[in-house]
N, C-alpha and C positions, 0 to 999 in steps of 0.2 A: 602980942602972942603970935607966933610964929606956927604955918603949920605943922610943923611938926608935936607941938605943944599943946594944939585943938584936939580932943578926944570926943571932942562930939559926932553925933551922925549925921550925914549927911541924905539926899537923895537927888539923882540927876533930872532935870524936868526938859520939858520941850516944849515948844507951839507949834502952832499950824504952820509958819513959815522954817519948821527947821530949825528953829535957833536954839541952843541949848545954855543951861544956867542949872544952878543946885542952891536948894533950900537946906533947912535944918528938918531931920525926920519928923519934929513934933509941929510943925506949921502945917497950915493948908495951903495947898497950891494956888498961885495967882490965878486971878479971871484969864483965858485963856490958854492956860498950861498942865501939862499933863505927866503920869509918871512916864518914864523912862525905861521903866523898871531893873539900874542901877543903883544900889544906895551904899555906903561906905564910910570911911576916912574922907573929909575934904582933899586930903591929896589923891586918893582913891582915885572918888568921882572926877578930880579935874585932871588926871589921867585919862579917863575911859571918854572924855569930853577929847581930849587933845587925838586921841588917836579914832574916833568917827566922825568929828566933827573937820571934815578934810576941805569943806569948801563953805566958806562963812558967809558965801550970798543969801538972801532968802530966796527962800522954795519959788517963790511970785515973780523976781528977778531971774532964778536961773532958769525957769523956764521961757520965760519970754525971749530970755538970750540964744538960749538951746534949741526954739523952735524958731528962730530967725533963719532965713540960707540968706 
């Protein structure tokens, strides 16, 4: 099945460190993750994932990097 083909719903989740993924609306969210409060088309959400999700470090990494001089 191709997305285009999926008519299901989607919703975009997130964790503590930043990382983003999408469930199906009728599932409950993983231990650790939270709404987004995006939900959609799987092409939708993995659009609105493709254009926030601009730096794929975790939050724990870029900080540790970002507070380095």
């Amino acid at each position: 099945m191709s997305n285009s083909d999926d008519s299901r719903r989607y919703r975009v989740v997130i964790n503590d460190e930043e990382q983003y993924s999408i469930i199906l609306t009728d599932q409950s969210n993983p231990l650790g993750w939270r709404n987004e409060g995006i939900s959609g088309t799987k092409e939708e959400c993995l659009a609105h994932i493709d254009r926030v999700w601009t730096d794929m470090r975790p939050l724990s990494l870029r900080s540790k990097v970002d507070g380095a001089v």
